[in-house]
C-alpha angles and dihedrals in degrees: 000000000000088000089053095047082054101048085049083053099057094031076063089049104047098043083050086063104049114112111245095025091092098195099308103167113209125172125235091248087068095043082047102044105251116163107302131127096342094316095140112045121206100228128172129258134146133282133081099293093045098209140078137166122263123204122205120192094210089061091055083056093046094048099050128094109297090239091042090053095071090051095055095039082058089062087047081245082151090048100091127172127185129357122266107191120219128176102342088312142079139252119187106217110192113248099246093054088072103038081061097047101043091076093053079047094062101039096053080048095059100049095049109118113253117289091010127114122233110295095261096217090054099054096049099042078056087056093053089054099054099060099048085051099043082054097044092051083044095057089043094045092056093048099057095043092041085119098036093046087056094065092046124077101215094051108031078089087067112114099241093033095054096037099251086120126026124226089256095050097048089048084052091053101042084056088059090047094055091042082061091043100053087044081067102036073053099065087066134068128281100263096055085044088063095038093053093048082055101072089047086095092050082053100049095043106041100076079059100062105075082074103053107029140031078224094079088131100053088056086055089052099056085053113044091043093055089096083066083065099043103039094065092040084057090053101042106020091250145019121275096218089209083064112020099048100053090042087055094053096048089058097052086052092056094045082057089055101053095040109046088053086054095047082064090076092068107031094115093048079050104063096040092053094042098243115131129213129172084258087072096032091048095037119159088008098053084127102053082063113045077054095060086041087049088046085053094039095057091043094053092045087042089053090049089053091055101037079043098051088235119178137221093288086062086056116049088044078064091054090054096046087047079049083049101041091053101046088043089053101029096054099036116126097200080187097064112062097206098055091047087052091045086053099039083053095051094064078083082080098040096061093041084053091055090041089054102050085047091060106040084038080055098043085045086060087074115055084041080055092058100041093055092042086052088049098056094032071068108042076056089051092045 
């Protein structure tokens, strides 16, 4: 609680010095869409009431004061995907946000000790994180592309692209951002600490990448997946390289697979603009090898599970996301746009799929941890 109170505290800061806001005050309820001005719909859904609230986060954009909105269009905050239903309402978390906190997911899983669920703080300190990073890579990604997004349709909308925000003011913001960000890498132990100032390079540099290498998407993949590192060294104090390593891997080949199928959404505007992406370098056999990266993806995850002492729940997640992997990659059309986004959104399910099969393989360690303590409590009697 003192570390929220804190990151409101800077969030107040930073937004104060923001060029253009002019002291404008806001409070937190309306940031976070609480009832003003339409922000919470009644909609319909089943059960014995037959309403709940639904939560957009376009809404909480919309709603917000007109020189704050800018600002939280640049960290995709109006860019929900899926539904996650709280407390009989519904908050619209964006895609990328999640791609970016499942590995931390896993991670803190897997380093929960047998029989034991996720350390709940963690996970949602993680959460916290996410977002402010996700945030924070938005605002530099966007920096560095302003000239490139302006020639591209699906990205001219963007704030600074489109000169909503200037550079200064976006540098200004982004400050503010990774202030928030290291309140939060602060809450954990030094060597996390460390760890997590590490990727801040990675997160600087990627955006970069497109210009430089047909292996955008690998860079992306160092980058999003470091949470995979740094959840299970803020559980135990440090990574475990048997478990960490693999998991991370696993994670980078993933990232190769979901991105690669929603580069191919651009790749026209790519090569007209001169950016490259796997999606141009694979072409027509993108799905040769998101099947080699799939292949890679099962066997590192199959490695953690070992080096883990995972159990048959484990196991079995990995079947379905095998199952998940082959229908995403085997009915793909890279040629239409809207099937590539509806499978690069469907890797949502995929890691919750993985995070789910680490914590009932974990809870599973338990009641195999009695049974074998009953059966050796009576090979003694006997």
């Amino acid at each position: 609680m003192r570390a929220a109170g804190f990151a409101r505290g800077l969030w107040s800061v930073a937004l104060a010095s923001l060029p253009g806001w002019r002291g404008r005050s806001f409070t937190l309820a309306r940031a976070t869409g609480a009832p003003h001005g339409g922000d919470l719909q009644p909609s319909a859904c089943p059960g014995p009431r037959g309403r709940q609230l639904s939560l957009s986060a376009a809404a909480v954009v919309n709603s917000a004061p007109r020189p704050l909105q800018p600002y939280l269009r640049l960290m995709r905050l109006d860019k929900p995907i899926g539904t996650h239903v709280i407390c009989r309402g519904a908050l619209q978390i964006p895609i990328r946000t999640w791609l970016l906190y499942l590995p931390c997911t896993w991670s803190i899983g897997l380093a929960a000790e047998p029989g034991c669920f996720p350390d709940w703080y963690m996970l949602s300190l993680f959460g916290t994180g996410a977002i402010l990073m996700r945030g924070a890579g938005c605002t530099i990604n966007d920096m560095w592309d302003q000239d490139y997004d302006k020639k591209v349709t699906r990205t001219a909308s963007r704030p600074i692209a489109a000169g909503d925000i200037s550079t200064f003011q976006s540098f200004v913001f982004l400050g503010g951002q990774l202030t928030l960000a290291l309140g939060v890498l602060l809450c954990l132990n030094y060597y996390s600490i460390a760890l997590g100032a590490g990727s801040l390079l990675l997160v600087i540099t990627y955006p970069l990448m497109k210009r430089i290498t047909y292996w955008p998407q690998l860079a992306l993949g160092l980058t999003f997946n470091w949470g995979a590192l740094l959840g299970w060294s803020a559980i135990k104090g440090s990574c475990d390289p048997s478990v960490c390593l693999p998991l991370y891997f696993s994670g980078v080949m993933w990232t190769l697979i979901y991105d690669t199928i929603y580069a191919h959404q651009d790749k026209r505007d790519d090569v007209l603009i001169g950016l490259k992406s796997t999606a141009l370098r694979f072409g027509e056999n993108t799905k040769l090898w998101l099947s080699g990266f799939s292949v890679a993806m099962l066997g590192a995850l199959s490695l953690v599970g070992v080096n883990s002492g995972q159990t048959a729940p484990y196991y079995a997640a990995l079947g379905a996301v095998g199952a998940h992997l082959t229908h995403q990659i085997y009915t793909v059309d890279i040629h239409r746009p809207e099937d590539c986004w509806n499978k690069f959104i469907s890797n949502r399910t995929l890691g919750l799929i993985v995070f789910l099969g680490i914590v009932l393989g974990n809870l599973w360690k338990e009641k195999k941890t009695d049974k074998t303590k009953k059966s050796t409590e009576n090979k003694i009697e006997n």
